[in-house]
VMD Tcl script that draws the C-alpha trace (Angstrom):
set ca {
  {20.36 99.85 88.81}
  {22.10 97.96 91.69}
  {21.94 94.46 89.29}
  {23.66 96.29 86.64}
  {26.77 97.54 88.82}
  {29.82 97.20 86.91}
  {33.70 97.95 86.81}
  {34.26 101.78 86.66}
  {36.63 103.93 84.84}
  {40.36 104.36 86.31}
  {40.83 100.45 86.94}
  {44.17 99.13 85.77}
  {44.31 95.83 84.09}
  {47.06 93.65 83.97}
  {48.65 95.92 85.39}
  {48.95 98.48 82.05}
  {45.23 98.77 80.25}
  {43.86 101.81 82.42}
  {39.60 102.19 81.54}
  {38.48 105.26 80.58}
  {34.89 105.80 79.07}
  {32.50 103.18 78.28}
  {32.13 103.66 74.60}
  {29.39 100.78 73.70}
  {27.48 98.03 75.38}
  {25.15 94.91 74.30}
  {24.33 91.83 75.86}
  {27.06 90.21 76.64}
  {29.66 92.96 77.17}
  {30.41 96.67 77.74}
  {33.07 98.35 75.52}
  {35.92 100.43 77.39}
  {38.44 102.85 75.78}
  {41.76 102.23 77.42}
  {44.88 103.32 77.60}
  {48.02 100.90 77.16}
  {50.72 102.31 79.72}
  {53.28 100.17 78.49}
  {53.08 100.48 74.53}
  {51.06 104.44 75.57}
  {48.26 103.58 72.81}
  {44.50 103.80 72.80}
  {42.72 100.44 72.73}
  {39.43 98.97 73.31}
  {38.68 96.34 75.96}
  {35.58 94.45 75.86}
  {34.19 93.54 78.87}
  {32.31 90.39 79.22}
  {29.80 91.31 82.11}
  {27.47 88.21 80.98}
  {29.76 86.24 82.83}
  {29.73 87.73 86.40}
  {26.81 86.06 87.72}
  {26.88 83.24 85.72}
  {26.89 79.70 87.23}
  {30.70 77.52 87.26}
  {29.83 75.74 84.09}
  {28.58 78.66 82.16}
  {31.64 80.66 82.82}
  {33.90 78.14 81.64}
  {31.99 78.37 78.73}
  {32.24 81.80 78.05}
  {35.70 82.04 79.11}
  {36.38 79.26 76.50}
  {34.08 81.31 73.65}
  {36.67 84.19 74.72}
  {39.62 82.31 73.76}
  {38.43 81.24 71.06}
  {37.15 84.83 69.58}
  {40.86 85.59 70.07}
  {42.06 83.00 68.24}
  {39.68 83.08 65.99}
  {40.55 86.82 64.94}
  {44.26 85.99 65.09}
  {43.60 83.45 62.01}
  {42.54 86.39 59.80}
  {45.07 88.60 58.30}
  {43.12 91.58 57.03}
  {43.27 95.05 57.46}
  {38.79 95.08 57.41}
  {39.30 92.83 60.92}
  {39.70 94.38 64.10}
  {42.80 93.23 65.65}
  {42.46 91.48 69.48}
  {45.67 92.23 71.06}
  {45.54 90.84 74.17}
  {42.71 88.32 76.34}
  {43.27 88.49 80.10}
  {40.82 87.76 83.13}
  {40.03 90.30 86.02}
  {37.37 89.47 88.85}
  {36.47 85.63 87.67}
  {35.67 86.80 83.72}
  {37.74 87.25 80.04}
  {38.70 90.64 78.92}
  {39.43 91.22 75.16}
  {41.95 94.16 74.68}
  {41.28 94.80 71.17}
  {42.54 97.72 68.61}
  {40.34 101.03 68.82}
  {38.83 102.39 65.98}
  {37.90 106.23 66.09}
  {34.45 106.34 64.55}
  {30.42 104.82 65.38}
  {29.56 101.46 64.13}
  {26.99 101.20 60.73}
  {23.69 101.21 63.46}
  {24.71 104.57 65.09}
  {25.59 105.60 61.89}
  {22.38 104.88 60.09}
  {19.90 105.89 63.12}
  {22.21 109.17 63.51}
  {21.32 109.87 60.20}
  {18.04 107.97 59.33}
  {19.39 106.27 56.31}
  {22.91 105.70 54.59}
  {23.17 106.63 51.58}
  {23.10 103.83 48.69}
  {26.53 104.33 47.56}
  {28.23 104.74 50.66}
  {26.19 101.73 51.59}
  {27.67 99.75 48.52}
  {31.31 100.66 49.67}
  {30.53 99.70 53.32}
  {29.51 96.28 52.12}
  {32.32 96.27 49.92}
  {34.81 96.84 52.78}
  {33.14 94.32 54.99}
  {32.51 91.05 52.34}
  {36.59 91.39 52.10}
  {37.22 90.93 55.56}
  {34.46 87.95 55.52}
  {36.03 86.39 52.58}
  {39.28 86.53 54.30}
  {38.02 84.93 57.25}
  {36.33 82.20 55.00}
  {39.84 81.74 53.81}
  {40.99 81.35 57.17}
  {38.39 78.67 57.44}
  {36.46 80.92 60.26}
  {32.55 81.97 59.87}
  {31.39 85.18 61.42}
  {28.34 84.19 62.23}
  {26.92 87.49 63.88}
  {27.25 89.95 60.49}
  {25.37 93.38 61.81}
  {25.00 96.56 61.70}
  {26.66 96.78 65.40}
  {29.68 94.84 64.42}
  {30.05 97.28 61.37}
  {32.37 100.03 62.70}
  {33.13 103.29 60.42}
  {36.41 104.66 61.26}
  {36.53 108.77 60.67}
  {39.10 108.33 58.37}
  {37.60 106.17 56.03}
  {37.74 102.90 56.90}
  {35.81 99.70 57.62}
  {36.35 97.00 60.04}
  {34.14 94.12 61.50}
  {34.24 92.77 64.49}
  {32.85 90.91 67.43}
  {34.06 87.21 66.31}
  {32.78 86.28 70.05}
  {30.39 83.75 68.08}
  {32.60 82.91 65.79}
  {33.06 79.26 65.31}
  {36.52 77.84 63.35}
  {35.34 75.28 61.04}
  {35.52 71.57 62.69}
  {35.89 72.76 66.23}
  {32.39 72.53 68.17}
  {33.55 72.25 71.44}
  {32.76 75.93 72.46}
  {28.81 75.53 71.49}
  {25.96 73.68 73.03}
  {23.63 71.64 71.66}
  {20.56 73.04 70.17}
  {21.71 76.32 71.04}
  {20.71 79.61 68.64}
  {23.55 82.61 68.75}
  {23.49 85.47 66.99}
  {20.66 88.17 66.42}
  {17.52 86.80 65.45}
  {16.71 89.57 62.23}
  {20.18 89.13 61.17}
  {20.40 85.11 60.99}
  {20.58 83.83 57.65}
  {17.16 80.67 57.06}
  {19.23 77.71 57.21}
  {20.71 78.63 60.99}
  {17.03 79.22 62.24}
  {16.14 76.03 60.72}
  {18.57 74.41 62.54}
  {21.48 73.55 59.55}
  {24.95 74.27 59.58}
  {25.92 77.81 58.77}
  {28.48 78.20 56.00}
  {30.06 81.11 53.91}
  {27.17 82.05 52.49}
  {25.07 82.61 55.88}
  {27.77 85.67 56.97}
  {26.72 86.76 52.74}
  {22.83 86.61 54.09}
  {23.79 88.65 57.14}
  {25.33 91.13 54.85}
  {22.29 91.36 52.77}
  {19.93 92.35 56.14}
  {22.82 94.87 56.96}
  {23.00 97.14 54.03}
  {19.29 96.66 53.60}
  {19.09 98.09 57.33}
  {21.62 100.91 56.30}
  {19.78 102.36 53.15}
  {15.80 101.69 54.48}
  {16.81 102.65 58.06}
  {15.23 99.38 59.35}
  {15.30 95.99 60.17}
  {13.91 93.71 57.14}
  {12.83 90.95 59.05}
  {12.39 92.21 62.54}
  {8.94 91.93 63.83}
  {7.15 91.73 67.18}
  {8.84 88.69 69.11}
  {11.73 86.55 68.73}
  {9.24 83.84 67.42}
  {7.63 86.13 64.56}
  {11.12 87.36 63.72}
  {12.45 84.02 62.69}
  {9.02 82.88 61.08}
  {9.89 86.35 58.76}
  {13.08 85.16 58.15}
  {12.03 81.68 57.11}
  {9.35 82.32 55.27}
  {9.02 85.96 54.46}
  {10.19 88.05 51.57}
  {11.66 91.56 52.75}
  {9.68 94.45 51.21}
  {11.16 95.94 48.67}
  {14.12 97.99 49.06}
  {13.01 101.36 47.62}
  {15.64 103.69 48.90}
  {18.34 101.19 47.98}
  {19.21 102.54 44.69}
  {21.43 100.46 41.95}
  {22.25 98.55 45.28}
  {18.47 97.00 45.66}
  {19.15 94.04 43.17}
  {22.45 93.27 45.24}
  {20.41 93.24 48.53}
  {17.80 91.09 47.24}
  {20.07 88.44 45.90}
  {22.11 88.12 49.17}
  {18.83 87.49 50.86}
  {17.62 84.67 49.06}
  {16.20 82.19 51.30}
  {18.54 79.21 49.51}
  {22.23 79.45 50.25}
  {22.40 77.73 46.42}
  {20.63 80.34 44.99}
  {22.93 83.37 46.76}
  {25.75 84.35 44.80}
  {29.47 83.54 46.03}
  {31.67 86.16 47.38}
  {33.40 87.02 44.05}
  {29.79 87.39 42.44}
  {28.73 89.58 44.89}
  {32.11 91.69 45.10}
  {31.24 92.51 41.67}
  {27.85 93.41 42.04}
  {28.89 95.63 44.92}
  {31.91 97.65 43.09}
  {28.68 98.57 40.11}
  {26.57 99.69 42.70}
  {29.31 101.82 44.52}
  {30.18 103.63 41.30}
  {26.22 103.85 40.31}
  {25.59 101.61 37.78}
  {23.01 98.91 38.07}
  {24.82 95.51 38.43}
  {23.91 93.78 35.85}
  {24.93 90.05 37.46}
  {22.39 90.38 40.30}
  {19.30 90.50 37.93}
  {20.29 86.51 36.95}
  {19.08 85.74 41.29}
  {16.17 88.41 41.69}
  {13.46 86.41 41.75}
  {11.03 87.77 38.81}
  {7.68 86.65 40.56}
  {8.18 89.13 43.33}
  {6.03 91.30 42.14}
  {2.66 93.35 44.57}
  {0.25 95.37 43.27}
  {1.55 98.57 43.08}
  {3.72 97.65 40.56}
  {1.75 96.40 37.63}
  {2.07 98.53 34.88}
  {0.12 101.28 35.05}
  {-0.53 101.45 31.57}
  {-1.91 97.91 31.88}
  {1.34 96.27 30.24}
  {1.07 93.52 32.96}
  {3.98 93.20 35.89}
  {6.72 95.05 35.86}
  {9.69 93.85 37.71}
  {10.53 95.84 40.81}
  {14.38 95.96 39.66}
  {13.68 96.73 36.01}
  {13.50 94.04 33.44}
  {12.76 90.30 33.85}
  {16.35 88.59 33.56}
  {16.47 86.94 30.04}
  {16.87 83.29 29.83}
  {20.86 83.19 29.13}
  {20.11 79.73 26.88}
  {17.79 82.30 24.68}
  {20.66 85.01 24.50}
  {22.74 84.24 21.52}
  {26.51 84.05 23.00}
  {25.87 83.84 26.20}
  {27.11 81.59 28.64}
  {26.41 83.31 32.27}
  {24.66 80.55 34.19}
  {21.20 81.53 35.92}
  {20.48 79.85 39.32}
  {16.56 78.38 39.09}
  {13.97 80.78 40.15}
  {12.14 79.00 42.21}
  {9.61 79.44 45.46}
  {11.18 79.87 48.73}
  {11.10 75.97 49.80}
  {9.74 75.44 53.45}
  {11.01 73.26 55.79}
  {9.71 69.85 55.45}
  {7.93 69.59 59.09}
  {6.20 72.59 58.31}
  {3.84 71.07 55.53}
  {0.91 69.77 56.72}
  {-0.45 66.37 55.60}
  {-4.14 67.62 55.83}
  {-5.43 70.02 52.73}
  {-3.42 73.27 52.72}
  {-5.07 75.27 55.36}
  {-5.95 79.48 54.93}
  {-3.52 82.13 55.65}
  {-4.17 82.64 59.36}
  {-3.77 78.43 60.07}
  {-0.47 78.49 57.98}
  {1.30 81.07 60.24}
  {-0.14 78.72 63.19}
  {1.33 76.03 61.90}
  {4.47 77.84 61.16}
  {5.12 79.37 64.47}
  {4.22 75.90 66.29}
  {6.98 74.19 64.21}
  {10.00 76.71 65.07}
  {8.47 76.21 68.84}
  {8.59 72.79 68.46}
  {12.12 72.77 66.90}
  {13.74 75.15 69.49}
  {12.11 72.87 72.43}
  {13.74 69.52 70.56}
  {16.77 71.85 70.39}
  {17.21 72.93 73.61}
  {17.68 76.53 71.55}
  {19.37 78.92 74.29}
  {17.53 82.52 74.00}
  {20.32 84.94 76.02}
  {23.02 84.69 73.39}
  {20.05 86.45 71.10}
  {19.41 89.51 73.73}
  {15.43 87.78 74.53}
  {13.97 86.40 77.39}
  {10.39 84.96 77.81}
  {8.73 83.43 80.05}
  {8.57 83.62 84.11}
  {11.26 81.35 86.01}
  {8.22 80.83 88.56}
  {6.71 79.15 85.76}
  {3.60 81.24 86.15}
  {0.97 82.44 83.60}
  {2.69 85.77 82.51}
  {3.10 88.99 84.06}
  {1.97 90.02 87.54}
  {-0.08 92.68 88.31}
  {2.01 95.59 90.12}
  {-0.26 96.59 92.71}
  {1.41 99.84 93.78}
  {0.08 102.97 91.53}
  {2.14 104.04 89.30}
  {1.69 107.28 87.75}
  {0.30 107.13 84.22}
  {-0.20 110.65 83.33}
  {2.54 112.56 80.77}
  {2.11 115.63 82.66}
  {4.85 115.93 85.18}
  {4.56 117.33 88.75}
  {6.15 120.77 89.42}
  {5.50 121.54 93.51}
  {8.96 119.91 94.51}
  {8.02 118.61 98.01}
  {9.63 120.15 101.28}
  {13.22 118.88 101.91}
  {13.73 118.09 98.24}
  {14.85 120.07 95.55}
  {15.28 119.45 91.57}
  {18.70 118.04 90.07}
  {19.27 119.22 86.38}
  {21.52 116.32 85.62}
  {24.48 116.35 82.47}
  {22.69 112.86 81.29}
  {19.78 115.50 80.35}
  {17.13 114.26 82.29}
  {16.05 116.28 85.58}
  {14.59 114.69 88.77}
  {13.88 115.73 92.55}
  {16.14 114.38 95.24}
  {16.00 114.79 99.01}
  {18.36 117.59 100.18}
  {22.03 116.64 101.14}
  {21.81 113.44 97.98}
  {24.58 113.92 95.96}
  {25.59 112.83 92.74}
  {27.91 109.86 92.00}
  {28.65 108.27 88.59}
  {29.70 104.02 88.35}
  {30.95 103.50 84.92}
  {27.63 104.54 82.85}
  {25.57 104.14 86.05}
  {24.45 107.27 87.59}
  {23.31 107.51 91.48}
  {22.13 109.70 94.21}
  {22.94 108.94 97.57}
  {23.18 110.32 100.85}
  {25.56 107.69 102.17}
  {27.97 106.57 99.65}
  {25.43 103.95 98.29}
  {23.54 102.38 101.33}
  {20.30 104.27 100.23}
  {20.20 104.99 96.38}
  {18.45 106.32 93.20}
  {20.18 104.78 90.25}
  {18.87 105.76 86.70}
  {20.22 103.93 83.98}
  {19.79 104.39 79.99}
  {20.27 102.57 77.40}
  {19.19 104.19 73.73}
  {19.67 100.72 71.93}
  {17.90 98.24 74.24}
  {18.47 94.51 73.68}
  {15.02 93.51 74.75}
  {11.31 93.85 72.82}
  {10.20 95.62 76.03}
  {11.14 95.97 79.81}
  {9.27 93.16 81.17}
  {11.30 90.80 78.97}
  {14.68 92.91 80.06}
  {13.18 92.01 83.73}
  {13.04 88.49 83.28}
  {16.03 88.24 82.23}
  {17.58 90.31 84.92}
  {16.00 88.31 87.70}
  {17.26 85.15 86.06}
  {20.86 86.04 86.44}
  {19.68 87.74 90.00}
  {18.93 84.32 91.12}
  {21.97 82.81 90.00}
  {24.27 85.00 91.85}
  {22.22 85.42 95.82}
  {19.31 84.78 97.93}
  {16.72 86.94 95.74}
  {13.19 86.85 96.23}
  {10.49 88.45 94.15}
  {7.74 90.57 95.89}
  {6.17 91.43 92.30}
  {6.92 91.97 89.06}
  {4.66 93.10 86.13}
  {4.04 95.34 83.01}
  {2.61 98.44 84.22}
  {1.58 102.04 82.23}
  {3.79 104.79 83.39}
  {3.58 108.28 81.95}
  {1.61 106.43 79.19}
  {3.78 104.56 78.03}
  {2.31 100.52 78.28}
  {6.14 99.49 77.21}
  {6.73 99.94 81.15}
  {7.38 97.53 83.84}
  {7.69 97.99 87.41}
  {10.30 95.13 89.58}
  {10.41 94.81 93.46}
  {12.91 92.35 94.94}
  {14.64 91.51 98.17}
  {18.04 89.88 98.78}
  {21.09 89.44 101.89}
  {23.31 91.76 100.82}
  {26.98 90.01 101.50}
  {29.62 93.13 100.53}
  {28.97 96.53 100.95}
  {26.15 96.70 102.91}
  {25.82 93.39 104.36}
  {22.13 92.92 105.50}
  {18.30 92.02 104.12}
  {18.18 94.96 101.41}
  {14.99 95.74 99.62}
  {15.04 97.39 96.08}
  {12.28 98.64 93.64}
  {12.91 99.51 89.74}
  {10.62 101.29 86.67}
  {11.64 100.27 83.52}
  {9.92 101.91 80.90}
  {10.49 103.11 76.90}
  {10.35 106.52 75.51}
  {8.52 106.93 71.72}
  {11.74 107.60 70.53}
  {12.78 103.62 71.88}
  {15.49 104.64 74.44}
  {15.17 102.52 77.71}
  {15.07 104.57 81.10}
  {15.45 102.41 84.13}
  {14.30 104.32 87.91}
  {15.83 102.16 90.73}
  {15.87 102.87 94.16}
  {17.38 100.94 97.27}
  {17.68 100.77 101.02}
  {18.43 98.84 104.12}
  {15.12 96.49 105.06}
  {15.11 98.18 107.82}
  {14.36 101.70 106.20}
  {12.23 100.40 103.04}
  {8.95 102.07 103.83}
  {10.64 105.12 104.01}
  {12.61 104.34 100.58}
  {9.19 103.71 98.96}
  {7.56 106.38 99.76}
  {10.43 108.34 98.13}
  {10.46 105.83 95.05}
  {6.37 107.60 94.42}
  {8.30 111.22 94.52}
  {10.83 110.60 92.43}
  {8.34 108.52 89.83}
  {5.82 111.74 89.94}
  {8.51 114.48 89.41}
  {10.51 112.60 86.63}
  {11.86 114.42 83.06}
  {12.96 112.40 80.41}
  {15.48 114.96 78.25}
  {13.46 116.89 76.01}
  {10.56 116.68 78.57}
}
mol new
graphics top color blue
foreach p $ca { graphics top sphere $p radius 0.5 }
foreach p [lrange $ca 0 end-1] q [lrange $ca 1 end] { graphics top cylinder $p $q radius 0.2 }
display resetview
C-alpha cells in the first residue's frame, strides 16, 4: 500500500547502522536487523514510522517518548533487559539502535506452536519478573508487559523489551492527559480505571502473558476495545486448564486488587515451584475460593471443589502458622459504576458498565492509537459507507487469465495475474508490480499479526494519518464481503501527489482477513489521468487473487 511506504533495506544510518531485513512490526514501529560498520555487530533498530505523518506537536512528543525509552532502559542494569545502544533521528523521526537477540518473541512462539508448555512457561515468567523487578529498582514501570515484548533467544535466554511506554517514576512530562497506552487485554484494572500504575500493574501484565502462553489465548480479549476493558475490570479469566502447577500462580497475578496480588519476591517463589513441577503452595493463600462454575462441583455430590485443589486453610486455624492471607473478597467495582436505582439484571449491568468506561475515556480525553484501535469516522458520520463498486464475494477463484495478462507465482506465496511487461519490485516488506518504476502500481501487503479488530478500523485509522500528512479526499470507504470473508473493507481515495509523481493521483485498496487472522491488503494506483483504466484492472486482479494455500 502506497500509505504504508517505508524506508527500505540497504540505507545507512548515521553513517554506520546499514538495514537489512525487517524482522517485526506493530503500531508504532517496524523492527530492522542492522549491521554496525564501525563496531561490525548485528543490532536491531526500531523504527518509529508512527511519527512520519504525524502533526509538529505530536512528533515532539514521540521524539521525547524516544528519549526517554532510552533512558529509561539505560537505568536498568540487567542481563533480562534489552540493551538500547544508540537513539538517532533520520528523515524528521527517532531511531532506537538496540541489541539483537537471535530468537521469536513469546507470541510467535506460542501461536508457532499453539501453546507453551507450563514449565517452560514458569521459567519464561521467571526470567522476565527479574528484569521487571530490576527495573522497579531502578524506579522505572514497564507498563506494556506482553507476549510481543517477550523475546526467546535460541540459546536460552529471556529478555523484555519495548520500554517505549515506559514512564520513570515522578517524570510525567512525556504523557498526555487522559491518555490510555499500552494494549488493552494486557492492562492491569487500576490503569483502565484511570489510577496510577505501580509495580504490581507490570505483575498483572505478567499474569495475562503466561496465561496467553499456556491457553494459547488472550484472557481478557473480546470483541472491541470497549468490551475488552469491561473484561478486564470486571471479569474473571476462565480457568486456566492447560496451565498446570502454574494455574494458581496465574490466577493470583490477575487479581483485580493490586493489594491482593502478591509482591515480586512472593511471586518469584511461586514461579521457581511451578518451573520444577510442584504446586506452589504460597499462591493458594490469593486464589480466590468462590471461583467456582458448575462443572466443578463434586461429582460425587461433596459440594464445590476448588478449581486449584483444596480451599486455602485459614492460617489463624493452622496451629504454628504465621503466613498472612490477603482477604478474599469480591472483585470491588468502581464507584461510578453502581447505580443508585435497585440493582438492575445482567444485560442492564453490562449497559451500565460499558457507558461508564465511555464516559470516563470522554472525561479523559483517553487517546486510542497508542492501543493499535481506531473507531469512529473523522467525517463524523453514522458508520461505514456502503462501497458501491462489486466486489467479488465468491471463494472460488477465476482461472481464464485475461488476454495481455499472465499469472505471477510470487515467493510471499500468494499468486495473482498482472498485465504483461509488470514486474516485480520489493520496498522494505512492501511488495509491488509496476510497469513504470511505481507511477502505476499493485502493492499487496501482509501482516499475520494485525493491530486492528478488523480492516475497516485499520482504514480509519490509516485515513486519519492520510489527512494529516496531504490534500486527501475520500471517494468511499466501507466494510464490504470479499471472497466471503465480511472482515473485508474496500478504501478509495484521491490526493496531489508532491514527490515522485507529482500530480492528482487516485488509489483504491481491499483489505480483508483470512480464517486463519492474517491481514491481506490489495492496493492499486495511477495517475488521475489514467484511473478508469487502473480500475478496471483493480476488478482483474480482485477476481484472480490466491491467498497461499489457496
Amino acid at each position: 500500500m502506497e500509505h504504508s511506504q517505508g524506508t527500505g533495506a540497504g540505507l545507512l544510518l548515521a553513517g554506520r547502522y546499514r538495514l537489512g531485513e525487517s524482522i517485526g512490526r506493530g503500531g508504532m514501529g517496524k523492527v530492522w536487523r542492522a549491521h554496525d560498520e564501525v563496531l561490525h555487530r548485528v543490532v536491531a533498530v526500531k523504527e518509529l514510522t508512527a511519527g512520519r505523518f504525524v502533526a509538529e506537536a505530536d512528533r515532539l512528543v514521540l521524539h521525547a517518548r524516544t528519549q526517554k525509552e532510552a533512558r529509561a532502559a539505560a537505568r536498568i542494569t540487567h542481563p533480562g533487559v534489552v540493551t538500547v545502544h544508540d537513539v538517532l533521528e533520520h528523515d524528521d523521526r527517532p531511531w532506537i539502535v538496540m541489541q539483537y537477540v537471535d530468537g521469536p518473541s513469546l507470541a510467535d512462539a506460542a501461536k508457532e506452536a499453539g501453546t507453551i508448555e507450563p514449565r517452560e512457561a514458569a521459567r519464561i515468567g521467571l526470567h522476565v519478573l527479574g528484569a521487571l523487578r530490576a527495573a522497579h529498582a531502578a524506579g522505572v514501570l514497564h507498563r506494556d508487559v506482553k507476549p510481543g515484548n517477550v523475546l526467546l533467544a535460541r540459546d536460552g535466554r529471556v529478555l523484555i523489551t519495548d520500554f517505549g511506554i515506559a514512564a520513570i517514576e515522578g517524570d510525567s512530562t512525556i504523557t498526555r492527559t487522559g491518555e490510555l497506552v499500552g494494549s488493552i487485554d494486557y492492562l492491569a484494572p487500576e490503569r483502565v480505571q484511570g489510577g496510577d500504575p505501580g509495580p504490581a500493574s507490570d505483575l498483572w501484565s505478567l499474569g495475562a502473558t503466561l496465561y496467553t502462553a499456556v491457553e494459547g489465548t488472550s484472557p481478557f480479549r473480546r470483541t472491541s476495545p470497549i468490551s475488552t476493558m469491561q473484561a478486564v475490570v470486571t471479569e474473571e479469566p476462565p480457568h486456566p486448564r492447560k496451565a498446570g502447577a502454574l494455574a494458581p500462580v496465574i490466577v493470583a497475578l490477575l487479581r483485580k486488587d493490586p493489594e491482593h496480588r502478591p509482591r515480586a519476591e512472593e511471586a518469584e517463589r511461586m514461579l521457581l515451584d511451578a518451573m520444577e513441577g510442584r504446586t506452589p503452595e504460597a499462591a493458594q493463600a490469593y486464589v480466590p475460593t468462590q471461583r467456582v462454575v458448575r462443572e466443578e462441583l463434586d461429582p460425587a455430590g461433596g459440594g464445590p471443589v476448588s478449581p486449584f485443589g483444596p480451599a486455602p486453610v485459614d492460617p489463624g486455624s493452622e496451629a504454628g502458622s504465621t503466613r498472612p492471607q490477603p482477604p478474599v473478597a469480591p472483585v470491588p467495582s468502581p464507584p461510578t459504576l453502581v447505580p443508585s436505582s435497585p440493582a438492575p439484571g445482567r444485560g442492564r449491568w453490562r449497559t451500565v458498565v460499558l457507558a461508564a468506561l465511555l464516559a470516563g475515556l470522554v472525561a479523559g480525553g483517553a487517546v486510542f492509537t497508542a492501543m493499535h484501535y481506531a473507531g469512529g469516522d473523522r467525517k463524523g458520520g453514522g458508520g461505514p459507507t456502503t462501497a458501491t463498486s462489486p466486489v467479488p464475494s465468491n471463494k472460488a477463484i477465476a482461472n481464464d487469465v485475461p488476454a495481455g495478462w499472465h499469472r505471477v507465482e510470487d515467493p510471499a506465496g500468494f499468486s495473482l495475474v498482472v498485465p504483461d511487461g509488470w514486474k516485480r519490485q520489493t520496498e522494505g516488506d512492501q511488495i509491488d508490480y509496476t510497469p513504470d518504476n511505481g507511477r502505476h502500481r499493485i502493492r499487496i501487503s501482509i501482516d499475520d499479526s494485525p493491530d486492528f479488530e478488523n480492516p475497516y478500523a485499520h482504514a480509519l485509522d490509516l485515513e486519519r494519518t492520510l489527512a494529516k500528512r496531504m490534500d486527501y479526499v475520500r471517494v468511499k470507504l466501507g466494510q464490504v464481503t470479499y471472497r466471503d470473508q465480511v472482515r473485508s473493507c474496500q478504501w478509495e481515495f484521491t490526493w496531489t501527489e508532491k514527490k515522485d509523481f507529482p500530480g492528482p493521483r487516485h488509489a483504491i485498496d481491499l483489505m480483508y482477513y483470512e480464517d486463519d487472522g492474517t491481514e491481506y491488503a490489495i492496493y492499486m494506483s495511477a495517475p488521475e489521468s489514467s484511473w478508469s483504466t487502473t480500475r478496471e484492472q483493480f476488478d482483474v486482479v480482485l477476481r484472480h487473487w490466491r491467498a497461499p494455500g489457496d
